[in-house]
N, CA, C and O atoms as a Tripos MOL2 file, in Angstrom:
@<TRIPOS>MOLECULE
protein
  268   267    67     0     0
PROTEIN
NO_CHARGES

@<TRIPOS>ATOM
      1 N          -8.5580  -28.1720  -26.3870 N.3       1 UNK1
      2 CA         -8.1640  -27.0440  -27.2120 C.3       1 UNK1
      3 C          -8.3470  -27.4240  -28.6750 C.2       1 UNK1
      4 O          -8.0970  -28.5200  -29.1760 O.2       1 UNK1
      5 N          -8.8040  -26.3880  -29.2510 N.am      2 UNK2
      6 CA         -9.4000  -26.5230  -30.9800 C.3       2 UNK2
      7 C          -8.3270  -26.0300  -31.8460 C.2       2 UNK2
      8 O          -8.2910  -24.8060  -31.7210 O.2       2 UNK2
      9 N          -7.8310  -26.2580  -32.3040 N.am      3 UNK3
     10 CA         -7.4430  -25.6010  -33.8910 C.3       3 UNK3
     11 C          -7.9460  -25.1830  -34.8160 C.2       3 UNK3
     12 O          -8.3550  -25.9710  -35.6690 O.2       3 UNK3
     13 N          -8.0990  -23.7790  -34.9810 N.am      4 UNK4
     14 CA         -8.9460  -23.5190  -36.2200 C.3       4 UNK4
     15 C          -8.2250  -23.6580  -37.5610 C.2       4 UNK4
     16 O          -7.2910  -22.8570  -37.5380 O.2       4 UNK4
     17 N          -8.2490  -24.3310  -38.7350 N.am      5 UNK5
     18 CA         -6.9880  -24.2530  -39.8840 C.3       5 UNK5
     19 C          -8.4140  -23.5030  -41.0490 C.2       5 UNK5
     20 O          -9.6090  -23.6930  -41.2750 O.2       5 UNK5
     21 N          -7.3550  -22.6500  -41.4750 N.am      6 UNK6
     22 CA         -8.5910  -21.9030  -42.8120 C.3       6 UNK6
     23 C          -8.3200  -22.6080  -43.9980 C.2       6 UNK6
     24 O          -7.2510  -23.1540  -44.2720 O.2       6 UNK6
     25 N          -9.5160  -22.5660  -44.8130 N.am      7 UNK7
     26 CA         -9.3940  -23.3840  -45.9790 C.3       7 UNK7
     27 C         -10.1400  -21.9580  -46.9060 C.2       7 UNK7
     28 O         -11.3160  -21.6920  -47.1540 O.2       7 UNK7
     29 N          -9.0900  -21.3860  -47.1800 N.am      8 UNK8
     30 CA         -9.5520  -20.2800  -48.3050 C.3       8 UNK8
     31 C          -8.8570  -20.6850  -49.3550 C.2       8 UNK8
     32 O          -7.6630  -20.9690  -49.4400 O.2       8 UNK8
     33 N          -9.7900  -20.6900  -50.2320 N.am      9 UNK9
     34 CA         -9.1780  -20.8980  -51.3450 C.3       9 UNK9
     35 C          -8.4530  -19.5820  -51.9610 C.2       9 UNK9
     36 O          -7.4290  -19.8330  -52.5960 O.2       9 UNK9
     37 N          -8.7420  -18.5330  -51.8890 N.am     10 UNK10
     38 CA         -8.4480  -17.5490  -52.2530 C.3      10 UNK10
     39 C          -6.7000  -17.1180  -52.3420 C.2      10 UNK10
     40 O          -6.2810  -16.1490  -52.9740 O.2      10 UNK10
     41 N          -5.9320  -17.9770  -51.6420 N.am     11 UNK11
     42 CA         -4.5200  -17.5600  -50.3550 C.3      11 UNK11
     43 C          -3.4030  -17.3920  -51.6240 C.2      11 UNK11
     44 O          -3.6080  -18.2870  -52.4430 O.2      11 UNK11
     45 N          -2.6280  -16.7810  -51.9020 N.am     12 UNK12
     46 CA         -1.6650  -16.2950  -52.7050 C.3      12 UNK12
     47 C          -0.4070  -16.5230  -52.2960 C.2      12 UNK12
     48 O          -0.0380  -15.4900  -51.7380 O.2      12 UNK12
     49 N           0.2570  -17.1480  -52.2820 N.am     13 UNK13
     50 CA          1.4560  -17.7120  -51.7280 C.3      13 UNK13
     51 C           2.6920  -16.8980  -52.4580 C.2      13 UNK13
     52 O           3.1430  -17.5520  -53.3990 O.2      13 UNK13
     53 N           3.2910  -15.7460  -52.2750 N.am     14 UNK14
     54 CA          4.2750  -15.7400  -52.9280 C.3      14 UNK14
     55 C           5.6920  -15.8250  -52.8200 C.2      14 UNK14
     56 O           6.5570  -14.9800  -53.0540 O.2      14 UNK14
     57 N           5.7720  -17.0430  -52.4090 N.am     15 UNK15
     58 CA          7.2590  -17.3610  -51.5640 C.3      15 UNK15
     59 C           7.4740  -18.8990  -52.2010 C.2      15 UNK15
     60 O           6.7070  -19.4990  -52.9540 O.2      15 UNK15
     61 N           8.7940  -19.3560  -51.6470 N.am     16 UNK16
     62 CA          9.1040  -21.0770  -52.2560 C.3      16 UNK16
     63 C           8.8010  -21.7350  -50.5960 C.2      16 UNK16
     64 O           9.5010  -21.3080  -49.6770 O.2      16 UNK16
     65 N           7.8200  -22.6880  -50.3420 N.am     17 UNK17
     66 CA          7.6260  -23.3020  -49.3520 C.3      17 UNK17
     67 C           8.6170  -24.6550  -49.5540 C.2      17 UNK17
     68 O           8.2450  -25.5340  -48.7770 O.2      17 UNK17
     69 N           9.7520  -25.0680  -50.3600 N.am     18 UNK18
     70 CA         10.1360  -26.1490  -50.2210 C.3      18 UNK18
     71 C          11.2620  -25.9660  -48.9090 C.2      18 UNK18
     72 O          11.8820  -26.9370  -48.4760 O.2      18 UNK18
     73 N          11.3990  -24.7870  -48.4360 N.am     19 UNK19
     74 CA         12.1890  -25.0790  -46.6670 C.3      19 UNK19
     75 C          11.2420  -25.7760  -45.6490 C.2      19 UNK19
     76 O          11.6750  -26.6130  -44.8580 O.2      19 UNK19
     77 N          10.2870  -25.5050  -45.6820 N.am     20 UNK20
     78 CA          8.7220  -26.0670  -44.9280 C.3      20 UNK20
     79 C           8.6090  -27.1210  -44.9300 C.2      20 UNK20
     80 O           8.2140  -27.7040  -43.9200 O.2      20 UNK20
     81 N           8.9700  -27.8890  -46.2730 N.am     21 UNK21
     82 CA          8.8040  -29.4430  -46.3420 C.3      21 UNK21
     83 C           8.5150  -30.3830  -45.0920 C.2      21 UNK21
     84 O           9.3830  -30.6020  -44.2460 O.2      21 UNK21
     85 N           7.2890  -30.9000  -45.0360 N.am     22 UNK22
     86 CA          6.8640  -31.6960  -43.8050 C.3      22 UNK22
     87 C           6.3050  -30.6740  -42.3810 C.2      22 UNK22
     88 O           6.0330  -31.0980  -41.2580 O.2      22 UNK22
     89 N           6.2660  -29.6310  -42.7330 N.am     23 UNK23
     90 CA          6.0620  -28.7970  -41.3800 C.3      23 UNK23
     91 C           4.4400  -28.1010  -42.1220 C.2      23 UNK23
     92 O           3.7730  -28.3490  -43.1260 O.2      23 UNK23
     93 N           4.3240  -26.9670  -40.7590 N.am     24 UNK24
     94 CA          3.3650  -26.2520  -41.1470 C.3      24 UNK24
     95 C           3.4880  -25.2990  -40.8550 C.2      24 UNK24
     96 O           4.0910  -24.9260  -39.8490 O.2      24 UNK24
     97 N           2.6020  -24.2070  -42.1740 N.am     25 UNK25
     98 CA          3.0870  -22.9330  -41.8360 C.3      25 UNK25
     99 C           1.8870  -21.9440  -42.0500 C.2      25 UNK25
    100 O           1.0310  -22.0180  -42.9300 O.2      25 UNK25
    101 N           1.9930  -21.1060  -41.1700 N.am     26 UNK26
    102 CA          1.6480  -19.2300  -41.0920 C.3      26 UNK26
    103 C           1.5510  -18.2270  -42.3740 C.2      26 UNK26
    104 O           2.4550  -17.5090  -42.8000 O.2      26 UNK26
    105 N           0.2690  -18.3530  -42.8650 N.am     27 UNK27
    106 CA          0.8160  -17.8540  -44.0120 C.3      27 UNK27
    107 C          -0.0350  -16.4380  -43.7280 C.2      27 UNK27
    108 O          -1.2110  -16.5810  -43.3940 O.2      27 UNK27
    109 N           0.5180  -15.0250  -43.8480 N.am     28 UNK28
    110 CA         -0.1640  -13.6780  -43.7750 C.3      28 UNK28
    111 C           0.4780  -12.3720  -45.1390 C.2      28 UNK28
    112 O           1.5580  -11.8580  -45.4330 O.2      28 UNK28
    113 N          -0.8810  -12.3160  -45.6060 N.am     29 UNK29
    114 CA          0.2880  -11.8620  -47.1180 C.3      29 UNK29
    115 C           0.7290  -11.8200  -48.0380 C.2      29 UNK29
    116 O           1.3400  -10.9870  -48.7080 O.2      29 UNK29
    117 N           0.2280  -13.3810  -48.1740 N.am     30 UNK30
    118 CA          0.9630  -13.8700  -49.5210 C.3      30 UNK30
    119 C           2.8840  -14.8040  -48.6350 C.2      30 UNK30
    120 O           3.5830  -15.7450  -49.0110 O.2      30 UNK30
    121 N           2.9640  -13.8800  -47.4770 N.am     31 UNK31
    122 CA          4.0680  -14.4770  -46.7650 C.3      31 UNK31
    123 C           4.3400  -15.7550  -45.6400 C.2      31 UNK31
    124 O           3.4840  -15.8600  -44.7620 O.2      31 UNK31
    125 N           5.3340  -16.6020  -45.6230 N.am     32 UNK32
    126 CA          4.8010  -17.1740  -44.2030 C.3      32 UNK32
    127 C           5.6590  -16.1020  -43.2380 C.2      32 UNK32
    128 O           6.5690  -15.3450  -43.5770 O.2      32 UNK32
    129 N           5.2770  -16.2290  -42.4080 N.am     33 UNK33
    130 CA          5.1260  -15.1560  -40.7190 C.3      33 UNK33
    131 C           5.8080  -16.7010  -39.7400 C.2      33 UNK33
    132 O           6.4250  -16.2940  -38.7560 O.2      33 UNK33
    133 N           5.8030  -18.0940  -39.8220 N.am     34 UNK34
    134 CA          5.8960  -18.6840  -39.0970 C.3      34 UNK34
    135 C           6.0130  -20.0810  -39.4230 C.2      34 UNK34
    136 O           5.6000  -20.5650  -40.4760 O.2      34 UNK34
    137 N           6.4420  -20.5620  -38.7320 N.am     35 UNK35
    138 CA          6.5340  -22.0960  -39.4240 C.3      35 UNK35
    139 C           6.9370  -23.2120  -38.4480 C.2      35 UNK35
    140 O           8.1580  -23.2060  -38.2850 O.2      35 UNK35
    141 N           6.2970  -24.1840  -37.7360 N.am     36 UNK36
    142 CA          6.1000  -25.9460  -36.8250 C.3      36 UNK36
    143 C           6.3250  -26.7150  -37.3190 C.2      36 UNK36
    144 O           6.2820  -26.8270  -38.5440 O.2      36 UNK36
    145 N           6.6810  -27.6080  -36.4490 N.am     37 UNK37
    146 CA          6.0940  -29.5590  -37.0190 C.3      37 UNK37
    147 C           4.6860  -29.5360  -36.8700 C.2      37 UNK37
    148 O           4.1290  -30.1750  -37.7630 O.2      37 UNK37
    149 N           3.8900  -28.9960  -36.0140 N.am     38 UNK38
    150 CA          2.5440  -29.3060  -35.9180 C.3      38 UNK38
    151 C           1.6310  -27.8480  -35.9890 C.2      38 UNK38
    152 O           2.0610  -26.6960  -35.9350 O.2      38 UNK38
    153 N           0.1380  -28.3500  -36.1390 N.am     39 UNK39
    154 CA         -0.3060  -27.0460  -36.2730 C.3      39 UNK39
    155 C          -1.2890  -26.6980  -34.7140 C.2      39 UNK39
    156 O          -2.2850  -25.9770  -34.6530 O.2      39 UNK39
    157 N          -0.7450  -27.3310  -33.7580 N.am     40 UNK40
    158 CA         -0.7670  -26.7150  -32.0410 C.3      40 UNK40
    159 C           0.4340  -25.8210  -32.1390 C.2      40 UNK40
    160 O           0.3070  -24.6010  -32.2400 O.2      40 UNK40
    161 N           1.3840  -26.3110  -32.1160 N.am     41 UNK41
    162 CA          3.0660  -25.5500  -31.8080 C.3      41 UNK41
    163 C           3.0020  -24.4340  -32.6690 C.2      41 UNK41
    164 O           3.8220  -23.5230  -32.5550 O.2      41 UNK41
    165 N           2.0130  -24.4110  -33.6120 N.am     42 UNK42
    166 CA          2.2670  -23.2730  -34.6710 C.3      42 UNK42
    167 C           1.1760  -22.3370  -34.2760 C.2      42 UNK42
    168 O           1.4970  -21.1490  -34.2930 O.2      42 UNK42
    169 N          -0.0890  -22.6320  -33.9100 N.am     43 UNK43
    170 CA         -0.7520  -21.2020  -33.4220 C.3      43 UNK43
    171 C          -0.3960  -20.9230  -31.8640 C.2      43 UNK43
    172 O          -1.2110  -20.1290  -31.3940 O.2      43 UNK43
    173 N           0.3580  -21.2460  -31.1370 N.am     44 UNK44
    174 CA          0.6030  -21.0720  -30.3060 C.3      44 UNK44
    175 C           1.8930  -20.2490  -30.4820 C.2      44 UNK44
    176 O           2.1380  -19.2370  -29.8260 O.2      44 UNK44
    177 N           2.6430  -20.7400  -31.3670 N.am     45 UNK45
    178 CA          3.7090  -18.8230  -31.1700 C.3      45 UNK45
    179 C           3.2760  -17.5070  -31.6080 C.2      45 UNK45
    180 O           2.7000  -17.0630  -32.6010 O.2      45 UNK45
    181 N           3.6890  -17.0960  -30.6690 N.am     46 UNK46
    182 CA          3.0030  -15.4030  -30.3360 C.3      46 UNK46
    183 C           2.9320  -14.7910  -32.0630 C.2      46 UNK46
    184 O           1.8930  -14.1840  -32.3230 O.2      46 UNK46
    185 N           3.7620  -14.8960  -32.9920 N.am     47 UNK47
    186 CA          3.7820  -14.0780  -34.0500 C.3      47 UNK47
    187 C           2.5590  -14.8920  -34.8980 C.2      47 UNK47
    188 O           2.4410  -14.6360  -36.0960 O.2      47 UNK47
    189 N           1.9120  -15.5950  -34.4450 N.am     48 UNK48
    190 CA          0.8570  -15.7780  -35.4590 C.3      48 UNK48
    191 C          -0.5000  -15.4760  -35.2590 C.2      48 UNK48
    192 O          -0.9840  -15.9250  -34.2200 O.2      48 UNK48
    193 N          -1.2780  -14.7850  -36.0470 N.am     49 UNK49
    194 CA         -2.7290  -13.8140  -35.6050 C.3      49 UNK49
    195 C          -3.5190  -15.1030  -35.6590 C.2      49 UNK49
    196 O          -3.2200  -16.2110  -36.1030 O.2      49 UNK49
    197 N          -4.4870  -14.6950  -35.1450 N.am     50 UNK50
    198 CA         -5.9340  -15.5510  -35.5970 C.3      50 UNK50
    199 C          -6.1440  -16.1230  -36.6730 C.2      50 UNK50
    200 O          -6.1430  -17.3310  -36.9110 O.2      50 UNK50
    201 N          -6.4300  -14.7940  -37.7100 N.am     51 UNK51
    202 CA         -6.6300  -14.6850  -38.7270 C.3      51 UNK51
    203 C          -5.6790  -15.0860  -39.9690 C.2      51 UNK51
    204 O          -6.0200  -15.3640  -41.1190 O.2      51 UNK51
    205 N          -4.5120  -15.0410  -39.4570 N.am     52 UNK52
    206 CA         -3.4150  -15.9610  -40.3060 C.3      52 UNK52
    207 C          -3.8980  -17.5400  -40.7240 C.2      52 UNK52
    208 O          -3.9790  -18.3480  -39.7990 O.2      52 UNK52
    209 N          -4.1250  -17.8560  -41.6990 N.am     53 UNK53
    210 CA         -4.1310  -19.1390  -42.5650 C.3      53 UNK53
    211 C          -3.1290  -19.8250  -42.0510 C.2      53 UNK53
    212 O          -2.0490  -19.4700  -41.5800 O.2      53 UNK53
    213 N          -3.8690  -21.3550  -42.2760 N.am     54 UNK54
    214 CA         -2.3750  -22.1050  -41.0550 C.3      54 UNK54
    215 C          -2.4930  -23.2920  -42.3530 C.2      54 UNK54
    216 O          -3.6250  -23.5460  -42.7660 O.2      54 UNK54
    217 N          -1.7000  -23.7620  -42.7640 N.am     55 UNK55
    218 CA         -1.4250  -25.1770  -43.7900 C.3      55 UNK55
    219 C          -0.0580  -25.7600  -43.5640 C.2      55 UNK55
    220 O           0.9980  -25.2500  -43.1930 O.2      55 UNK55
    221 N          -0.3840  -26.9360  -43.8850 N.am     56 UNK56
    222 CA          0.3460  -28.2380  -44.1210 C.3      56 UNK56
    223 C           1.4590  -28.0900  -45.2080 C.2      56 UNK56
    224 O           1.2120  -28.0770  -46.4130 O.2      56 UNK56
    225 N           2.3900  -28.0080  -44.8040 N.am     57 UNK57
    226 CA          3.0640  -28.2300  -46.1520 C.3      57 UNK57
    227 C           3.7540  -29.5880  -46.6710 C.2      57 UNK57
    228 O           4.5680  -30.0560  -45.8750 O.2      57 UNK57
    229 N           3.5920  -30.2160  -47.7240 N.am     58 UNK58
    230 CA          3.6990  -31.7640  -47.8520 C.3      58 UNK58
    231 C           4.4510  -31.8330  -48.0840 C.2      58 UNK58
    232 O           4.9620  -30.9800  -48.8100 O.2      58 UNK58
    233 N           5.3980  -33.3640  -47.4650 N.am     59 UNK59
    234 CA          7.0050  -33.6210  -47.3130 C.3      59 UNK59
    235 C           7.3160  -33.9740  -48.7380 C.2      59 UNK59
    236 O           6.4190  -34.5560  -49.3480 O.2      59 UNK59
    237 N           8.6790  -33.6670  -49.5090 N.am     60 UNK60
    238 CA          8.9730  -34.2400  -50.9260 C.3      60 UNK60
    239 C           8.5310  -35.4350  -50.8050 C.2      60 UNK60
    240 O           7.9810  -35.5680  -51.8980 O.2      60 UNK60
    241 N           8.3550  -36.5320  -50.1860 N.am     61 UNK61
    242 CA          8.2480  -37.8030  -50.1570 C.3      61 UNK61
    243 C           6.8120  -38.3760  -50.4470 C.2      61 UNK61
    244 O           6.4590  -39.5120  -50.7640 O.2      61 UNK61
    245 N           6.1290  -37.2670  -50.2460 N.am     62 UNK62
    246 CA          4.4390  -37.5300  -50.3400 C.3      62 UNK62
    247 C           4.1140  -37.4760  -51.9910 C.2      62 UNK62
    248 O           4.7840  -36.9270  -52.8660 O.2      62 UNK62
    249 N           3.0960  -38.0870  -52.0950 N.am     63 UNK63
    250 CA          2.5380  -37.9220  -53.6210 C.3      63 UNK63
    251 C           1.8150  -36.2930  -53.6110 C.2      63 UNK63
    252 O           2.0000  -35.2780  -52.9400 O.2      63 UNK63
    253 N           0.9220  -36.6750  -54.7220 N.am     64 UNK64
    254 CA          0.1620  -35.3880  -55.4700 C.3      64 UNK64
    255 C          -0.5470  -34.3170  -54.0980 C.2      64 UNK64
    256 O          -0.5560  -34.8940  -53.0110 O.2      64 UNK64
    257 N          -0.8200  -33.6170  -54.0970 N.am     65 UNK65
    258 CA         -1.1070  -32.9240  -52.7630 C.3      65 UNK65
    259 C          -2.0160  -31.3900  -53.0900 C.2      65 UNK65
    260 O          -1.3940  -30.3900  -53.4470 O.2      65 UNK65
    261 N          -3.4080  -31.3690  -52.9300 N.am     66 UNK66
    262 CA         -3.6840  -30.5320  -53.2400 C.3      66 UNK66
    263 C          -4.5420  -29.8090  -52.0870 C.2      66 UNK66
    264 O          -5.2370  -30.4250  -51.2800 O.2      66 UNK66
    265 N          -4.3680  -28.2160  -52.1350 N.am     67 UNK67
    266 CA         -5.1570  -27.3710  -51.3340 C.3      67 UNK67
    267 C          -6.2040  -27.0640  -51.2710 C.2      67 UNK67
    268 O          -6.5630  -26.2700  -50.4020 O.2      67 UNK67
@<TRIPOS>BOND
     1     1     2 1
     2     2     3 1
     3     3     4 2
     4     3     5 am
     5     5     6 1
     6     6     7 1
     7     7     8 2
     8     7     9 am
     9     9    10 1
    10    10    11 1
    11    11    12 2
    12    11    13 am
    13    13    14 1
    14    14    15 1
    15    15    16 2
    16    15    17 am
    17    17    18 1
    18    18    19 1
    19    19    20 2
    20    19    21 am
    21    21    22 1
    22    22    23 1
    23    23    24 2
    24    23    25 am
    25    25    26 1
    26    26    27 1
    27    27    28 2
    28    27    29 am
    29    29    30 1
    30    30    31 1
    31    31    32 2
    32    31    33 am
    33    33    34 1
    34    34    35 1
    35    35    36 2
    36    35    37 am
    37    37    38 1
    38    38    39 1
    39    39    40 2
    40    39    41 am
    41    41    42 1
    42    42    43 1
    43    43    44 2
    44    43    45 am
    45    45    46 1
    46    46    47 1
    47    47    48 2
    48    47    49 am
    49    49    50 1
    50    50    51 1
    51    51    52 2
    52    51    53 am
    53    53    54 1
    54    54    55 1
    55    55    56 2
    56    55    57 am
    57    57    58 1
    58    58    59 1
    59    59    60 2
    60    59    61 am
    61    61    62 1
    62    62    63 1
    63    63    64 2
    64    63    65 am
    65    65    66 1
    66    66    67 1
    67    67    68 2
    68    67    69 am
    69    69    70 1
    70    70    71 1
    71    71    72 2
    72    71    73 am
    73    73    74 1
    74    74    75 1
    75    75    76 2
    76    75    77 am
    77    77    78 1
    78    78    79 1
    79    79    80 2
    80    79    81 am
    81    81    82 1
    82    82    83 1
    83    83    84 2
    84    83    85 am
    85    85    86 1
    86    86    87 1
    87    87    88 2
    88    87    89 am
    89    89    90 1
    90    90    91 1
    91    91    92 2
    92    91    93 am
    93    93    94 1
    94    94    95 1
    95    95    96 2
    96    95    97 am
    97    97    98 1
    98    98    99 1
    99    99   100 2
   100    99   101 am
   101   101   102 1
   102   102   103 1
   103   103   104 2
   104   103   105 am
   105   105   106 1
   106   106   107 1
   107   107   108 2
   108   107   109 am
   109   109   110 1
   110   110   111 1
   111   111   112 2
   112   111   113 am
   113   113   114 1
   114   114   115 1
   115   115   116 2
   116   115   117 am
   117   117   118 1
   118   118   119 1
   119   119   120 2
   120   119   121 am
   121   121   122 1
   122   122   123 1
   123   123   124 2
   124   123   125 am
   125   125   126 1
   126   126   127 1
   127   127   128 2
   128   127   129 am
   129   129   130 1
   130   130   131 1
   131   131   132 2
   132   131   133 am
   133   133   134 1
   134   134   135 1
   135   135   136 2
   136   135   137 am
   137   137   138 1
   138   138   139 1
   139   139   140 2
   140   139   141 am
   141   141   142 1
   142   142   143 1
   143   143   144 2
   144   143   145 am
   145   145   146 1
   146   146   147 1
   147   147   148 2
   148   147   149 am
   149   149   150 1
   150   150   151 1
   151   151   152 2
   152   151   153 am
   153   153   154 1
   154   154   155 1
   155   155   156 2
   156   155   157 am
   157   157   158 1
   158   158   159 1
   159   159   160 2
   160   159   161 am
   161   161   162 1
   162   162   163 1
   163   163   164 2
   164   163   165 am
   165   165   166 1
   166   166   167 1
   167   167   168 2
   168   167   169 am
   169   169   170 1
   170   170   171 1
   171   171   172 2
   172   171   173 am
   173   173   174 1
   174   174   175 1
   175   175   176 2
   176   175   177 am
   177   177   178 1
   178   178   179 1
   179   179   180 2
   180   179   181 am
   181   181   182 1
   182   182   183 1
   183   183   184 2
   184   183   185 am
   185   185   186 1
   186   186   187 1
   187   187   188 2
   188   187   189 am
   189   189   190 1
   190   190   191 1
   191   191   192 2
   192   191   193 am
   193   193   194 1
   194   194   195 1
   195   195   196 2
   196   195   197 am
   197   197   198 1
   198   198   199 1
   199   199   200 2
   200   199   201 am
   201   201   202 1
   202   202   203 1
   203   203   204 2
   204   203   205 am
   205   205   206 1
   206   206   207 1
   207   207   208 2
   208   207   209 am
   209   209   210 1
   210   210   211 1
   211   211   212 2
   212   211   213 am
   213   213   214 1
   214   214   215 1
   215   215   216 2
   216   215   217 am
   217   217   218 1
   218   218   219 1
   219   219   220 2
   220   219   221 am
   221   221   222 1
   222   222   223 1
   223   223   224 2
   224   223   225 am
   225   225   226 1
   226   226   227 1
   227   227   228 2
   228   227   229 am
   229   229   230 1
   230   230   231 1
   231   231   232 2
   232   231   233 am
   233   233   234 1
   234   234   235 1
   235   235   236 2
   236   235   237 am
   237   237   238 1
   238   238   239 1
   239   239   240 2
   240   239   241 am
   241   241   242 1
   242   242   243 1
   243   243   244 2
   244   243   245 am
   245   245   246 1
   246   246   247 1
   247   247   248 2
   248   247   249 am
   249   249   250 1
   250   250   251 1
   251   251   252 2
   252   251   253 am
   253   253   254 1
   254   254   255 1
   255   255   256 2
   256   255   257 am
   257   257   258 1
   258   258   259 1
   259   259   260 2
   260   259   261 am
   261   261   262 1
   262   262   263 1
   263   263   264 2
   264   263   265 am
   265   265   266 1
   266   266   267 1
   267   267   268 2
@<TRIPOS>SUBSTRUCTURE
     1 UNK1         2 RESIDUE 1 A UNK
     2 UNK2         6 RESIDUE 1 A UNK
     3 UNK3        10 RESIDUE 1 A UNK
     4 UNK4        14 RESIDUE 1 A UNK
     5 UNK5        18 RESIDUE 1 A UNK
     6 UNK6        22 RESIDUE 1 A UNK
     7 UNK7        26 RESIDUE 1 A UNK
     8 UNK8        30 RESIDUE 1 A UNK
     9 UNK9        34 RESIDUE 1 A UNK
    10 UNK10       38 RESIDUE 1 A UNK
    11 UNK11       42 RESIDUE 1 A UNK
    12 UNK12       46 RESIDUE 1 A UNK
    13 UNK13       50 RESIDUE 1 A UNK
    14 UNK14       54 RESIDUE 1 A UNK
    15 UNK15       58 RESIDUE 1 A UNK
    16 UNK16       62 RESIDUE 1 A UNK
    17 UNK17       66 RESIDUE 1 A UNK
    18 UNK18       70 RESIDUE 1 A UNK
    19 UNK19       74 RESIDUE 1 A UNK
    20 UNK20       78 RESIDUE 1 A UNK
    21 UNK21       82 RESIDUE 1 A UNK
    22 UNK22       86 RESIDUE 1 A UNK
    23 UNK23       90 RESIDUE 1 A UNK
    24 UNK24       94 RESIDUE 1 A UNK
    25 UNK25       98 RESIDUE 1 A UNK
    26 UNK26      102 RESIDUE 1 A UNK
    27 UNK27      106 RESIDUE 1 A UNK
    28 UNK28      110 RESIDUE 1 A UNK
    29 UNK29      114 RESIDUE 1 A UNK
    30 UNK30      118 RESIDUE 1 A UNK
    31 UNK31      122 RESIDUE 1 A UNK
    32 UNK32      126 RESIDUE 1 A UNK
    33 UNK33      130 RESIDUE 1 A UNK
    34 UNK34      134 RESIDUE 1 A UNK
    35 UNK35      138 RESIDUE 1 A UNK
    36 UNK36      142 RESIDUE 1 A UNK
    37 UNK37      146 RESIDUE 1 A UNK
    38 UNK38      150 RESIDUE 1 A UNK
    39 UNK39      154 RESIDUE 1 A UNK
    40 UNK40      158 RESIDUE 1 A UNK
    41 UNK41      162 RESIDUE 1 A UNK
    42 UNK42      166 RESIDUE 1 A UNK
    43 UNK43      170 RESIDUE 1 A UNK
    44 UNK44      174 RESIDUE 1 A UNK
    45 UNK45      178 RESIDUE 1 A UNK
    46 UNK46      182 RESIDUE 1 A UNK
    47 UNK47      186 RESIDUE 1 A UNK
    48 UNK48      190 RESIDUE 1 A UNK
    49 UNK49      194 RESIDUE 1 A UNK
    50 UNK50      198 RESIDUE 1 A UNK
    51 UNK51      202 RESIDUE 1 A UNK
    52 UNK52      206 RESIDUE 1 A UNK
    53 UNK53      210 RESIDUE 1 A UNK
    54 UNK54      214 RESIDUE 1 A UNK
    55 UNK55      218 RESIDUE 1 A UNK
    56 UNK56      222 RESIDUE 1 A UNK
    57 UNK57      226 RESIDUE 1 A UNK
    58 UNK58      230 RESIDUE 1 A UNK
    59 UNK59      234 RESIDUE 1 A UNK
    60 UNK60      238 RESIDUE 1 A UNK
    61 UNK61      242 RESIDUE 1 A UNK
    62 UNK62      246 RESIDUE 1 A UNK
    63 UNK63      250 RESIDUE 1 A UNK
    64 UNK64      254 RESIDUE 1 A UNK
    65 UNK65      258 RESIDUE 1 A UNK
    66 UNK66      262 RESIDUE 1 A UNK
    67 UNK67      266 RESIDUE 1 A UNK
């Protein structure tokens, strides 16, 4: 089984992802829709489309981190 993860640069985030910290999340919107520890467990719950953007969100503990 594949994971597709999108790398658009385009993606508008308008929310605070620091609850996410270390997980990954569903982003549709500008919103997240969903949120894992991993990004299997995360396209696999039903509320997340295809087409939903799937990212990493980096733990406070990590350095510089870019998309």
């Amino acid at each position: 089984m594949s994971v597709n993860v999108s790398r658009q640069s385009d993606v508008v985030i308008r929310e605070d992802l620091t609850p996410y910290a270390g997980s990954w999340v569903a982003i549709r919107g500008g919103k997240v829709v969903a949120s894992a520890l991993d990004s299997v467990e995360l396209r696999d719950k039903p509320e997340v489309h295809e087409d939903d953007v799937l990212m990493p969100v980096p733990d406070r503990t990590e350095g510089v981190y870019i998309l």
